[in-house]
C-alpha positions as CSV (number, residue, x, y, z in Angstrom):
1,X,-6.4,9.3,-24.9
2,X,-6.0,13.2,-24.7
3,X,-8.8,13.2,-22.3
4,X,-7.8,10.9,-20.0
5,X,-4.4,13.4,-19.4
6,X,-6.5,16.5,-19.5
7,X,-6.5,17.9,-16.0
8,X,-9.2,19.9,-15.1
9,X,-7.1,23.0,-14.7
10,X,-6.6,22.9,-18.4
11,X,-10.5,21.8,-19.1
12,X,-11.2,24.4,-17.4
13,X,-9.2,26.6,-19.2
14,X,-9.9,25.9,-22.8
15,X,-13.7,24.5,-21.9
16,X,-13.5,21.0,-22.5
17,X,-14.0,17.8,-20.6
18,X,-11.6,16.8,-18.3
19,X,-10.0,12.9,-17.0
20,X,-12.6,13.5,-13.7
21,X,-15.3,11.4,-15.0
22,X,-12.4,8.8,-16.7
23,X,-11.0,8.8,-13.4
24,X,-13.9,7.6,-11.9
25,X,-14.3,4.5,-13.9
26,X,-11.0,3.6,-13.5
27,X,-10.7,3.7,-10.0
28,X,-13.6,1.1,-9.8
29,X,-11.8,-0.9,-12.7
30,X,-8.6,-1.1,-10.5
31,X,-10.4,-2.1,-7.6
32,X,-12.2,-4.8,-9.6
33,X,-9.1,-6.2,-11.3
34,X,-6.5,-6.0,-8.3
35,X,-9.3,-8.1,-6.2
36,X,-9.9,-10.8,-8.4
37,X,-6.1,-11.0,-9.3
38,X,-5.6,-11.5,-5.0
39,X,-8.6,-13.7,-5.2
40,X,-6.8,-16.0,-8.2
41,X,-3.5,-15.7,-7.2
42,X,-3.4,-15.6,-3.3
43,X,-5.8,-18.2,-2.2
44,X,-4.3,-18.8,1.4
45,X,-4.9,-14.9,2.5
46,X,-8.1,-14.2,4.3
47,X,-10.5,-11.8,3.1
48,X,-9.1,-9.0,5.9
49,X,-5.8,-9.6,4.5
50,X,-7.2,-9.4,1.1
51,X,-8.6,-5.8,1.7
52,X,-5.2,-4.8,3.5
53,X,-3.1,-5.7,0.8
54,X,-5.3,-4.0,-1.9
55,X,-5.1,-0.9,0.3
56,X,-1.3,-1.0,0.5
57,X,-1.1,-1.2,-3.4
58,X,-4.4,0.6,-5.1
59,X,-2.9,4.1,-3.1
60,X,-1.7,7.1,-4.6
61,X,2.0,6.4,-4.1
62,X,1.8,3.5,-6.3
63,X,0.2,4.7,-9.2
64,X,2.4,8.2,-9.0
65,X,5.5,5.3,-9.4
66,X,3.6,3.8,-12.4
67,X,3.3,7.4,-13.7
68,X,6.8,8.3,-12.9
69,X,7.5,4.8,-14.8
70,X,5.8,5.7,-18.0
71,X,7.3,9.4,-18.1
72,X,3.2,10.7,-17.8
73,X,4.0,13.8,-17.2
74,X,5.4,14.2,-20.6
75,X,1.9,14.1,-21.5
76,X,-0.3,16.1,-19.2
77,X,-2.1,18.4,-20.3
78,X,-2.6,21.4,-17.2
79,X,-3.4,25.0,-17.3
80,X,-1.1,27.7,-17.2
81,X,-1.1,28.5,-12.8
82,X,-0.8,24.6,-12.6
83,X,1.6,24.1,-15.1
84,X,3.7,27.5,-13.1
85,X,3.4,25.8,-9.6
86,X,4.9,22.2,-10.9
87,X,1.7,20.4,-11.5
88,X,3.3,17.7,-13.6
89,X,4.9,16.3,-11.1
90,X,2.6,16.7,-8.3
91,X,1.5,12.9,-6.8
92,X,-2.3,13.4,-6.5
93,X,-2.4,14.4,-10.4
94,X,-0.1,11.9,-11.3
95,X,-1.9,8.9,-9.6
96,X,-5.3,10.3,-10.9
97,X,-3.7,10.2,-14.7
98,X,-3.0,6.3,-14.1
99,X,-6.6,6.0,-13.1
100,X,-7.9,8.1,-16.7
101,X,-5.6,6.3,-18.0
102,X,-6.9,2.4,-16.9
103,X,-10.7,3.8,-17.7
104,X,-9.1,4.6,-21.8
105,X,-7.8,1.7,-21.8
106,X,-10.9,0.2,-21.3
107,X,-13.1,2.0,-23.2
108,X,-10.7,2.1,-26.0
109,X,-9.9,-2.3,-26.3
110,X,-12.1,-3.9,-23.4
111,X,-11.5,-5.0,-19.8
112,X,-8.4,-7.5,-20.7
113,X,-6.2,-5.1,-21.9
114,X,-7.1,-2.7,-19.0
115,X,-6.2,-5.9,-16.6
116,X,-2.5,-6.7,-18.8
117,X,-1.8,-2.7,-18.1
118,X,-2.9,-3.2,-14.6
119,X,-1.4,-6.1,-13.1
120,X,1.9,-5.7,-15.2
121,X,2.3,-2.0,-13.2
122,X,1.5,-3.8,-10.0
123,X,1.6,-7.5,-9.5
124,X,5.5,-6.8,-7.7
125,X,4.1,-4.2,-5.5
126,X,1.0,-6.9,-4.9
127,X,3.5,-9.7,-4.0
128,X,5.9,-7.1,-1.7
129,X,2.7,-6.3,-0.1
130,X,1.3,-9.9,0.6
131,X,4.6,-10.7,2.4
132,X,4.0,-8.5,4.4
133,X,0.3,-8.3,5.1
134,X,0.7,-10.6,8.6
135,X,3.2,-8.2,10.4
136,X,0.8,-5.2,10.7
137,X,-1.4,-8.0,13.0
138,X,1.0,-9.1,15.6
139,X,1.1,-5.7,17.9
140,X,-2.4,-4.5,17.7
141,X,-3.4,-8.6,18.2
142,X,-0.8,-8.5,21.1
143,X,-2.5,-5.5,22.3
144,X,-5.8,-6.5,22.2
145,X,-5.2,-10.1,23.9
146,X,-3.3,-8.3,26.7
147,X,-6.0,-5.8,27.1
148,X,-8.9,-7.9,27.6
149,X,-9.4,-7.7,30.8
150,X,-8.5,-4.0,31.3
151,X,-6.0,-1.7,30.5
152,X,-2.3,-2.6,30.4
153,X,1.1,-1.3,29.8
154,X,3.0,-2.7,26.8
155,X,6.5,-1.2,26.1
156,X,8.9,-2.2,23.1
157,X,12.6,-2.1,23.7
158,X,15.2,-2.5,21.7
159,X,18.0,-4.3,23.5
160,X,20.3,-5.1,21.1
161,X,21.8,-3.6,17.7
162,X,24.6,-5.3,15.9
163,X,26.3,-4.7,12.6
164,X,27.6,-2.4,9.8
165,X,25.3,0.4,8.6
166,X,24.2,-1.6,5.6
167,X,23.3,-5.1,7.5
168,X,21.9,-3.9,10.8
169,X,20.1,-6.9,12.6
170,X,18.3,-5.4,16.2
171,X,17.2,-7.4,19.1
172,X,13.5,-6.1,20.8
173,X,11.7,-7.2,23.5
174,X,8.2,-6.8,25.1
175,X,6.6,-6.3,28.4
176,X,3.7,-6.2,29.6
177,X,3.2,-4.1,33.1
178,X,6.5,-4.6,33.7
179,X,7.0,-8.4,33.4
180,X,9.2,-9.6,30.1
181,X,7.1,-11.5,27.4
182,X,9.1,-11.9,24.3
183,X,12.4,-11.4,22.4
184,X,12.3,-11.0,18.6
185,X,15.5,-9.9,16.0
186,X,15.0,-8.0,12.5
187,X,16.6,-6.1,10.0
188,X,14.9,-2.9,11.4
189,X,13.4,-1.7,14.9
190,X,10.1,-2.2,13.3
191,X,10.6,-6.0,12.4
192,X,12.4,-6.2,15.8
193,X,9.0,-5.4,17.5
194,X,7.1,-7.3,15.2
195,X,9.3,-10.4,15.9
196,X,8.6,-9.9,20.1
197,X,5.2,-9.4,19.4
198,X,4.8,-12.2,17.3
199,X,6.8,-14.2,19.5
200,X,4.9,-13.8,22.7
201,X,1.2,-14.5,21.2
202,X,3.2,-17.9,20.4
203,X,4.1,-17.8,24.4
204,X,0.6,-17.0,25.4
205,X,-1.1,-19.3,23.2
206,X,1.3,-22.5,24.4
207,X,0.2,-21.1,28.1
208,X,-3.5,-21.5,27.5
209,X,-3.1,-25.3,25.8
């Protein structure tokens, strides 16, 4: 397991192997695992919305949080000028650890302990993310439907904010060259837009019936 925390600043260093090649693996054992857990467990999402959610989760910022979770930097081991500059707690080494770390795993007791340590770390972050996988669509859809026949000008507005700090709920609406196509309300601006987005594809589709 050393290896898979050995940095390549300290391989370097002391002229031994470094995680790189552990790294590797385990990257391509993540992949594998997190796609046939969405494939198992999420049978209603397409195969786009497959890939999306897999890139939401299998990022760095996800596995520096399992890293941060499991106190890795405790165990790093990093040459002297990145140990100076705060290398323990830098993202990209941290989230590359969790990768060496998968690939030991593996080598060490076979591909379903590798998959318990995997989907343990990140079946919440999988499930936050398939909840959400469908309101990254509704704009660029909106967009494109809008756009077919030539270029248009889509503004989001937000008409509307009520509430304390803590329970904000805003009101947003969409046009289209001027002409008002949908309201929609969230908790944020974002979900606002989403909402009139989402809202007017459900406008445009009754029109064409």
């Amino acid at each position: 397991m050393k290896k898979a925390f050995t940095h390549t600043s300290y391989a370097y260093e002391n002229k031994i192997e470094s995680n790189e090649k552990l790294e590797f693996l385990g990257d391509s054992i993540l992949e594998f695992v997190s796609s046939k857990y969405l494939y198992k467990n999420y049978p209603k999402l397409r195969e786009g919305e497959m890939t999306k959610v897999r890139a939401t989760v299998v990022c760095e910022k996800s596995l520096y949080k399992i890293a941060k979770l499991h106190n890795f930097s405790d165990f790093l081991y990093l040459g002297k000028s990145e140990r100076k500059t705060g290398g323990e707690n830098r993202p990209a080494i941290l989230a590359d650890s969790v990768e060496a770390v998968i690939a030991a795993i593996f080598l060490d007791s076979g591909i379903e302990e590798a998959e318990k340590f995997i989907i343990d770390n990140l079946k919440d972050e999988i499930e936050q993310a398939t909840k959400h996988v469908g309101d990254r669509d509704y704009k660029t859809v909106l967009q494109e439907k809008l756009q077919e026949n030539g270029e248009v000008k889509i503004v989001y507005e937000i008409t509307k904010e009520e509430g304390p700090d803590h329970s904000k709920k805003f009101e947003a609406q969409v046009s289209c060259n001027g002409k008002i196509l949908a309201k929609g309300i969230g908790k944020s601006k974002k979900e606002a837009h989403m909402g009139a987005a989402k809202k007017a594809l459900e406008n445009l589709k009754g029109k064409e019936r």
